[in-house]
C-alpha positions as CSV (number, residue, x, y, z in Angstrom):
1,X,158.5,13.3,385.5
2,X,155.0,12.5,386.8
3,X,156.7,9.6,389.1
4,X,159.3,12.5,390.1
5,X,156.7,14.8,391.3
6,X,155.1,12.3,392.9
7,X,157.6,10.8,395.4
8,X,158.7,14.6,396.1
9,X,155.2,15.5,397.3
10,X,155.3,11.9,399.5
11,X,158.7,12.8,400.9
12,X,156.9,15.8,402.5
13,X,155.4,13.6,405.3
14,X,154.2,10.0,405.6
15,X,152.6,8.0,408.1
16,X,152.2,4.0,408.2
17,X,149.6,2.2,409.7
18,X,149.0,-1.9,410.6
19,X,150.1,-4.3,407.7
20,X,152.7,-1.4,406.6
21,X,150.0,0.2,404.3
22,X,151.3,3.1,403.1
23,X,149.2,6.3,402.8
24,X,150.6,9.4,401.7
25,X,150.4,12.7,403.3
26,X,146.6,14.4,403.4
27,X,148.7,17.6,401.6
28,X,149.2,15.5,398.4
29,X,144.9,15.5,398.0
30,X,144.9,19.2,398.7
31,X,144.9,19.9,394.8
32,X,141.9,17.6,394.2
33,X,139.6,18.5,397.4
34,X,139.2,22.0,395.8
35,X,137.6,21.3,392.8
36,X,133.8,21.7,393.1
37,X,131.5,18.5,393.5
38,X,128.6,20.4,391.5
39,X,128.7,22.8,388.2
40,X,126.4,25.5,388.4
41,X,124.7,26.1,384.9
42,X,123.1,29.5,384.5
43,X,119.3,29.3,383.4
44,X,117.6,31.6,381.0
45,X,116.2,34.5,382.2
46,X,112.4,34.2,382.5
47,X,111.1,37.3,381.4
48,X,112.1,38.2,377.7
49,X,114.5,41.0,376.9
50,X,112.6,44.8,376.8
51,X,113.2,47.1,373.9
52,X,116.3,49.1,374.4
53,X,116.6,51.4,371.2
54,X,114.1,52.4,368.8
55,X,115.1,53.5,365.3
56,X,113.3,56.8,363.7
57,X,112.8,58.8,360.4
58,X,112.8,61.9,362.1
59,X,116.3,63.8,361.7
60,X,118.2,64.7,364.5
61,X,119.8,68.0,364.2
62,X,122.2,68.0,367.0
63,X,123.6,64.8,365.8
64,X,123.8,66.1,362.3
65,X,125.6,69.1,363.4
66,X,128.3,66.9,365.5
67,X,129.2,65.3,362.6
68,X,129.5,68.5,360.6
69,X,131.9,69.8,363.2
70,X,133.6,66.3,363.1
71,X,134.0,66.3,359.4
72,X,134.7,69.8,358.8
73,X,136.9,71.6,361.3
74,X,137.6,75.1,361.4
75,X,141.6,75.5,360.4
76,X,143.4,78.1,361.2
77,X,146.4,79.7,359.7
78,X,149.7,80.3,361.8
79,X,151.3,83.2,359.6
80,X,152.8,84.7,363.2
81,X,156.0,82.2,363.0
82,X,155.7,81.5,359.0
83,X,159.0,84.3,358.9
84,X,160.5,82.9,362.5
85,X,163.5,81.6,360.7
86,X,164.4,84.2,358.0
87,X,166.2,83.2,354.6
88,X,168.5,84.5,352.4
89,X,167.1,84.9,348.5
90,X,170.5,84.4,347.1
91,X,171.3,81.1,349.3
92,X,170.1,78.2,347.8
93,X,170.5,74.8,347.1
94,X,170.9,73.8,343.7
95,X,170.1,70.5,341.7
96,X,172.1,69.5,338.9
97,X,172.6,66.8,335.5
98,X,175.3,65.7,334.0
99,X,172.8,62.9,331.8
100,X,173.3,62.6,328.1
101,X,169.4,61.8,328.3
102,X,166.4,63.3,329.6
103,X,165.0,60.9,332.7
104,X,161.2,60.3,333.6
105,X,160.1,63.6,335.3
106,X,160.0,62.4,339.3
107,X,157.1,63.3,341.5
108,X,158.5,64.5,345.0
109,X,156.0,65.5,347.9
110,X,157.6,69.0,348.5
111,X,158.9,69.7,344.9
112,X,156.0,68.1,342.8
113,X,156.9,66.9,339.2
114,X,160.5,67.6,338.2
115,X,161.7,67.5,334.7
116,X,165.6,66.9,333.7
117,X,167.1,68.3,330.7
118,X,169.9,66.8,328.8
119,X,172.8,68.2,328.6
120,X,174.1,69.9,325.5
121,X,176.8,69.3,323.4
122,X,179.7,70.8,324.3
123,X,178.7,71.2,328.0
124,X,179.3,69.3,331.3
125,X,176.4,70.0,333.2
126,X,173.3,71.2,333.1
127,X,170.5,73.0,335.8
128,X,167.7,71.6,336.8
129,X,166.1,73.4,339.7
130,X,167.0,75.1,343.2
131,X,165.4,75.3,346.1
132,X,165.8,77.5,349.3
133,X,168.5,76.4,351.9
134,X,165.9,77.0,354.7
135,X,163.0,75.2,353.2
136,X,159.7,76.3,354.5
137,X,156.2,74.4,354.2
138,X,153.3,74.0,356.2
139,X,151.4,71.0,358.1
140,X,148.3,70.2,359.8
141,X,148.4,70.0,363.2
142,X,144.6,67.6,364.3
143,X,145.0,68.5,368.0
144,X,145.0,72.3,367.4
145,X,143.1,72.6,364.0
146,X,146.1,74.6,362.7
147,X,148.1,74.9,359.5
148,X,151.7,75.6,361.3
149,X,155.1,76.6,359.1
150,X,157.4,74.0,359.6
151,X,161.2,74.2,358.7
152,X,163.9,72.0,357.4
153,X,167.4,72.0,355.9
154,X,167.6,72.5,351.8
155,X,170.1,69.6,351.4
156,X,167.6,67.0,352.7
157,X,165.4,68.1,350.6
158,X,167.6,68.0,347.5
159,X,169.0,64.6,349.1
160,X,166.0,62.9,349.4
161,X,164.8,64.3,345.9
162,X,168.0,62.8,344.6
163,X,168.4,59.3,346.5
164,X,165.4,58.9,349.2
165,X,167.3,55.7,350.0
166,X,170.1,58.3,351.4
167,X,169.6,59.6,354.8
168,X,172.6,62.0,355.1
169,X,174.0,64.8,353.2
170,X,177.4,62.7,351.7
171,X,176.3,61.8,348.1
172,X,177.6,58.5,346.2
173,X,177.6,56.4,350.0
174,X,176.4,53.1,349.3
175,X,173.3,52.4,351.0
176,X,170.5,49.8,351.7
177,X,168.2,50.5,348.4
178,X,164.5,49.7,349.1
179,X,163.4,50.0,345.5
180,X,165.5,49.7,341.7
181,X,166.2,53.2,339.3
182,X,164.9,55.4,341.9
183,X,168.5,56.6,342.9
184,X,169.2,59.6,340.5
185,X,172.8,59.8,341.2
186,X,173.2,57.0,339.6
187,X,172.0,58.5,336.2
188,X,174.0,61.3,336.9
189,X,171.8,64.1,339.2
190,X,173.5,65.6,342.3
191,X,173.0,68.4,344.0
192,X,175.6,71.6,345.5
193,X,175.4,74.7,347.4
194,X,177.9,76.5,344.5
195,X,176.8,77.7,341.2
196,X,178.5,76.7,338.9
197,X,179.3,73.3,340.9
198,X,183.1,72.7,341.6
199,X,185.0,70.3,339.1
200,X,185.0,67.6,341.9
201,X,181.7,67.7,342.0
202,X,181.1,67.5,338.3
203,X,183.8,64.8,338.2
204,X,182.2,62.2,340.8
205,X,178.8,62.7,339.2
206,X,179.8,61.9,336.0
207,X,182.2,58.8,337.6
208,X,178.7,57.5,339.2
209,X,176.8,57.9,335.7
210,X,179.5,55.8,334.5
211,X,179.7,53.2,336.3
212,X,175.9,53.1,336.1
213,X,176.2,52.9,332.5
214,X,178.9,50.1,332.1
215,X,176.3,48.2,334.4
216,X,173.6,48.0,332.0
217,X,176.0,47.6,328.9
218,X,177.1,43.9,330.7
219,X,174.3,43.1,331.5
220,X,172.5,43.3,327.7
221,X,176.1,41.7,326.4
222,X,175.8,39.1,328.5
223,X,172.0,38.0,327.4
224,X,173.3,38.8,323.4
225,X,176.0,36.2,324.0
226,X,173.8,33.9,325.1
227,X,171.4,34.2,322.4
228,X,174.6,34.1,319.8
229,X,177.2,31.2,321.0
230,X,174.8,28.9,322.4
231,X,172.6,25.9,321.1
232,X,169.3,25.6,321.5
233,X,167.1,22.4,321.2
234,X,164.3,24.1,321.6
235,X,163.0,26.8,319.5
236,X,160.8,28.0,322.3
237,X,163.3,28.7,324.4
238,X,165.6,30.5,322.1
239,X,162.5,32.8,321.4
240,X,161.9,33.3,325.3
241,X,165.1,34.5,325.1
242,X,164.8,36.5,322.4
243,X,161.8,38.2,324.3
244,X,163.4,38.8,327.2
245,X,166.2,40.6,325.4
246,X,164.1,42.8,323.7
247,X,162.3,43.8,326.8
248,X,165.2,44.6,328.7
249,X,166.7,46.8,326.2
250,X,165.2,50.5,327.8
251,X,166.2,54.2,326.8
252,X,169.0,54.2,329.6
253,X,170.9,51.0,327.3
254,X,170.5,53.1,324.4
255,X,171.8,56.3,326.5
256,X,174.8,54.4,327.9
257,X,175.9,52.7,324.8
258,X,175.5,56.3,322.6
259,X,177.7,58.0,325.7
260,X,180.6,55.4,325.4
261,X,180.0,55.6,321.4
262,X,179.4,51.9,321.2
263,X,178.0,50.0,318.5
264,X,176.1,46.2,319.0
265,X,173.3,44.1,317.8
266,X,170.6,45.6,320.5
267,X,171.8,49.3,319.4
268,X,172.6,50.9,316.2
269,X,174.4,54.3,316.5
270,X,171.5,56.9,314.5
271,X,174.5,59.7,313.4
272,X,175.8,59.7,310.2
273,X,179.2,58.7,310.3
């Protein structure tokens, strides 16, 4: 590349002189005539550096008040547009179960901690909670130092209490899950706008419970065949196993197999038959 360059730049212009000495083109020492001959190293300055800042005891009030204002703005409260959008008491949306189990309660940023009742024998659903279909709620707004209402649709709410994973209002769409057992309509939660829901509604709830359920059933019959038909050199290992079955057995196994009335090793059915 470096012989390349160099017979381009000599193909620019040459001249020959006595004894065909060749002598390329003043252009080609262009590049190396402007670097500088001497390097000019800065010195010290002579005289030492003065004193620029001085640090005191004494308290300085206007400071201290800055940072009072800083830390501790005056908020106002915007209660002019809190009843801009005005709601209907008796429109709401509504958040059902269809579990055989009570779940953890779930902590959601608008709704705070939520409980879920089982369902009782002999029904098919259960209530949970409602909320408004206009949901109101309020956030800070740091360039005005105001508290302003803000408003948003009921079902996202209920949607994003239900799946957070799910950011549209069609339940049981498979979507990209960013964490595992946080979607509740896979233990058998949705939400309508009827009450009492519709029979579909009721129907594909329970469809997704199931098919949650049978889930978790294969997977602890798969680990309790292995443990039972295979043979193991090592007792270690066999006890690892052991372990691990015991740790994955968790109240939703126990809910699944008593829903499906099943009977194994890992879960013993406590009604008297």
């Amino acid at each position: 590349m470096f012989k390349a360059i160099w017979n381009w730049l000599n193909s620019t212009g040459t001249r020959t002189v006595k004894k065909s000495v060749f002598v390329p083109y003043p252009c080609t020492f262009s590049l190396v005539a402007e670097i500088p001959k001497e390097v000019v190293v800065l010195e010290p300055p002579k005289e030492p550096f003065g004193i620029t800042a001085t640090i005191s005891n004494l308290n300085n009030k206007e400071l201290s008040e800055g940072l009072n204002r800083c830390c501790n703005p005056e908020v106002h409260h915007d209660f002019m547009h809190f009843n801009l959008i005005k709601n209907n008491p008796k429109d709401r949306v509504w958040i059902y179960s269809v579990s055989n189990m009570e779940h953890t309660p779930v902590h959601h940023p608008l709704l705070r901690f939520v409980k879920f009742p089982k369902v009782k024998a002999g029904e098919d659903y259960t209530v949970v909670t409602s909320i408004p279909r206009i949901f109101r709620y309020t956030k800070d707004n740091v360039d005005t130092n105001t508290i302003e209402p803000m408003f948003i649709d009921g079902r996202r709410v209920a949607m994003d209490f239900v799946n957070p994973d799910n950011l549209g209002l069609k339940q049981g769409v498979e979507c990209y899950k960013t964490s595992s057992g946080r979607d509740l309509s896979e233990k058998g939660i949705f939400w309508s706008l009827k009450n009492p829901p519709g029979k579909l509604e009721v129907k594909q709830a329970k469809k997704r419970m199931e098919t949650r359920y049978k889930w978790v059933i294969a997977q602890m019959d798969a680990l309790e065949c292995v443990l039972q038909t295979s043979e193991y050199a090592d007792l270690r290992l066999y006890r690892d196993l052991q372990t691990q079955l015991r740790n994955s057995l968790s109240p939703e196994a126990h809910g699944a197999a008593d829903y499906f009335k099943l009977e194994r090793s890992w879960h013993r059915s406590l009604k008297k038959k």
